[in-house]
PALUMMI-805859 format. One line per 4 residues: number of its first residue (from 1); their letters; for each residue x, y, z of N, C-alpha, C. Coordinates in Angstrom, 3 decimals. Layout:
<rs>
NUM	A	X:Y:Z:X:Y:Z:X:Y:Z  ...
</rs>
This chain:
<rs>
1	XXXX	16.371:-14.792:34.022:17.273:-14.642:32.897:16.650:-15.196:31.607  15.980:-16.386:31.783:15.538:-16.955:30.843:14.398:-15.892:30.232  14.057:-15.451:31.114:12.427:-14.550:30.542:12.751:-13.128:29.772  13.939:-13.064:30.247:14.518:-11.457:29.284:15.051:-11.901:28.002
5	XXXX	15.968:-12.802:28.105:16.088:-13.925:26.594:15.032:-13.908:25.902  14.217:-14.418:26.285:13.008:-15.296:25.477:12.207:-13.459:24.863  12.200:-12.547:26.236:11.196:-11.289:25.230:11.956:-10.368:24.613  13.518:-10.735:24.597:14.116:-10.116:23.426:13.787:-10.723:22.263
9	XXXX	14.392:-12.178:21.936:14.332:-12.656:21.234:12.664:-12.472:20.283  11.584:-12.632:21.315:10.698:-12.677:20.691:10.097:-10.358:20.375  10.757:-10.011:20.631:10.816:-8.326:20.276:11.609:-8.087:18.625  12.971:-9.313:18.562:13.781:-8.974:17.491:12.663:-9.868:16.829
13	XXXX	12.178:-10.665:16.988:11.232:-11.153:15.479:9.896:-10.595:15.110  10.117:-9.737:15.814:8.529:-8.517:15.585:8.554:-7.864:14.931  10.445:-7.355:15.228:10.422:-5.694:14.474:11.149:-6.506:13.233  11.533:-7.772:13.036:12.514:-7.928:11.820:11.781:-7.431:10.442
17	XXXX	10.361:-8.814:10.535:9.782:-8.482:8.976:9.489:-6.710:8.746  9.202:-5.999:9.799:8.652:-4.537:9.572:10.250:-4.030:8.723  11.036:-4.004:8.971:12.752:-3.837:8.470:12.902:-4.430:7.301  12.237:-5.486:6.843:12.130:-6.222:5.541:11.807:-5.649:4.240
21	XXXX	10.528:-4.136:4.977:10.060:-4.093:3.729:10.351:-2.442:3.673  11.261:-2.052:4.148:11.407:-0.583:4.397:12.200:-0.464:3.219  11.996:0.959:2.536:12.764:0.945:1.368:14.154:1.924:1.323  14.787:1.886:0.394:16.118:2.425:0.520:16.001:3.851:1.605
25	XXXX	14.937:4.752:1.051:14.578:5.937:1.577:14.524:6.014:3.254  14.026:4.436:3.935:13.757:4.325:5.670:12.113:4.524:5.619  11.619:4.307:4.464:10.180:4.848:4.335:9.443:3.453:4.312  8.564:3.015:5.077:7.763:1.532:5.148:7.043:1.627:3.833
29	XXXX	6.426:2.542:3.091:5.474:2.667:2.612:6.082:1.936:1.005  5.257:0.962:0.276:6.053:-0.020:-1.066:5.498:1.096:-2.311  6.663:0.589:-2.904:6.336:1.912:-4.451:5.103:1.175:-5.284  4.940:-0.113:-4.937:4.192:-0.913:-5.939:3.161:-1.253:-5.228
33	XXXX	2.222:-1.612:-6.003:0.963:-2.550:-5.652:0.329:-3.529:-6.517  -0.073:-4.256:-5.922:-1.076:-5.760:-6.806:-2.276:-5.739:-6.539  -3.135:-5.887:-7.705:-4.371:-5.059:-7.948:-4.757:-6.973:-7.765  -6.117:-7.318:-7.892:-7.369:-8.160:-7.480:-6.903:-9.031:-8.540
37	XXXX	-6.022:-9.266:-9.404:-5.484:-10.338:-10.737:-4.047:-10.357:-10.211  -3.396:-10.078:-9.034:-1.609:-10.124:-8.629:-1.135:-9.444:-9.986  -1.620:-8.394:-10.587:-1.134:-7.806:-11.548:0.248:-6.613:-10.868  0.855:-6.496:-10.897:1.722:-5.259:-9.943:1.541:-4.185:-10.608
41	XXXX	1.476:-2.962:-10.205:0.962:-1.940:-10.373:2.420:-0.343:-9.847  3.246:-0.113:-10.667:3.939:0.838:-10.145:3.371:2.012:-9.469  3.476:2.433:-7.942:2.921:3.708:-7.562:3.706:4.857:-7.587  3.576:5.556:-9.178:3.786:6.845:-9.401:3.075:8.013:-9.669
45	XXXX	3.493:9.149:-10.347:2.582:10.374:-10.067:1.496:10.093:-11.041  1.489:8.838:-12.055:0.996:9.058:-13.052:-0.494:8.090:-12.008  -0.400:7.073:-11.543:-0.985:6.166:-10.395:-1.727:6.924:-9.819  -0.635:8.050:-8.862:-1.446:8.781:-8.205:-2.333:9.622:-8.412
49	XXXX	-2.206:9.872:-9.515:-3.498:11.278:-10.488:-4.381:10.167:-10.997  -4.400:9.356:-11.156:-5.574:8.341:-11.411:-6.377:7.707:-10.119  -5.303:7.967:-9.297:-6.206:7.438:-7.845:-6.980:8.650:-6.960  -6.315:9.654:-7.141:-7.154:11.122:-7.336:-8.591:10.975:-7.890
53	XXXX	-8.318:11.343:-9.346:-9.664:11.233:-10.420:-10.537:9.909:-9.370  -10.086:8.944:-9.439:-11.120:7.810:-8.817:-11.692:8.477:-7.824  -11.242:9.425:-6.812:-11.472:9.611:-5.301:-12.919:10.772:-6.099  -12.256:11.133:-6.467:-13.207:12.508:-7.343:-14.655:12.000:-7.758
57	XXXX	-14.241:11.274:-8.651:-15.693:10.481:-9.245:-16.459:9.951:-8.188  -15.751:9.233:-7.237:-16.970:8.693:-6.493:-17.218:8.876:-5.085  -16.744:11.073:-5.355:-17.030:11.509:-4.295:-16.551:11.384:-2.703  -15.354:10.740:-2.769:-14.913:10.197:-1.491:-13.619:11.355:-1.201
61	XXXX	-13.588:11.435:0.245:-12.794:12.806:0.819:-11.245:11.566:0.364  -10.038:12.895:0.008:-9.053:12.252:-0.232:-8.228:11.583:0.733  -8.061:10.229:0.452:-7.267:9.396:1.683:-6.026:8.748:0.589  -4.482:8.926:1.311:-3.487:7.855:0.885:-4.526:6.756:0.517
65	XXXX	-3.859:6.201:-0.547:-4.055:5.088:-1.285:-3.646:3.565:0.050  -2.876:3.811:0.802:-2.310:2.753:1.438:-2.837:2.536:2.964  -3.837:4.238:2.742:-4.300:3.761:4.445:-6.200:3.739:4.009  -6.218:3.884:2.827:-7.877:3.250:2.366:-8.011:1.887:3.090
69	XXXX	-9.285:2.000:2.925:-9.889:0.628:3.205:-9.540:-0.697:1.852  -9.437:-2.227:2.353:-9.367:-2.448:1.252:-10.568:-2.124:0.230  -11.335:-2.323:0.382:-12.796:-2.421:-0.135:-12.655:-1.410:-1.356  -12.294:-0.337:-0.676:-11.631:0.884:-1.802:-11.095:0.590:-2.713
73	XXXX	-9.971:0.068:-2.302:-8.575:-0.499:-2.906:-8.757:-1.084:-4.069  -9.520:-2.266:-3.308:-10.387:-3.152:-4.735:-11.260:-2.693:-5.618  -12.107:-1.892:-5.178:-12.694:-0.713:-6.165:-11.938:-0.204:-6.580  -11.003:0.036:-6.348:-10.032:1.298:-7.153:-9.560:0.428:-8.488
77	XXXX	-8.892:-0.569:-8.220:-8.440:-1.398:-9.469:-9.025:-2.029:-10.239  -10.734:-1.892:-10.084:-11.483:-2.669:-10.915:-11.518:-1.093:-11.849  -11.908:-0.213:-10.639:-12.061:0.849:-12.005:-10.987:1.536:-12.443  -9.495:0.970:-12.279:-8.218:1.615:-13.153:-8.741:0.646:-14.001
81	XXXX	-8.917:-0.307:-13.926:-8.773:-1.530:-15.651:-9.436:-0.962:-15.937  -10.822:-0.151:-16.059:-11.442:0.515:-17.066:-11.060:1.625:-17.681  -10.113:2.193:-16.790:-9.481:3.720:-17.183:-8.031:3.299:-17.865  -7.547:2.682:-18.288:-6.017:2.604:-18.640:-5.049:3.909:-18.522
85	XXX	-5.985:4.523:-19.492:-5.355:6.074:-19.660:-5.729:7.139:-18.230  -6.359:6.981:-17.480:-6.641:8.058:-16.085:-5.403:8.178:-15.839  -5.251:9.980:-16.244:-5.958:10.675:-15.228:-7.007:11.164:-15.794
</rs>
């Protein structure tokens, strides 16, 4: 008895934080991001056509922004601060 307790309990604190960050929509995926300065960064179409152009320039096949590598990621926001205006 004790052992079905204990791997519920420890099942409801697995799935809680994942439920934390789900957004109104039921969609995990966050509208925002924080670039390499905790700067927050809204992810809209205007974001996304700049994260496009980036993929473009440096030749890389197109991947979601959220399932890149970080390495990308961080590349990506060193070179939005240079682009303000991208797309």
């Amino acid at each position: 008895m004790n052992r079905l307790f204990f791997s519920l309990m420890l099942g409801a604190a697995l799935i809680a934080p994942s439920a934390a960050f789900a957004d109104d929509h039921g969609n995990d995926q966050p509208h925002y991001y924080y670039d390499q300065h905790h700067k927050r960064h809204d992810w809209n179409a205007n974001e996304d056509r700049a994260w496009r152009k980036f993929e473009e320039e440096k030749h890389l096949t197109h991947t979601e922004f959220e399932k890149a590598k970080h390495k990308t990621q961080y590349e990506y926001w060193k070179w939005r601060a240079d682009h303000p205006d991208a797309p």
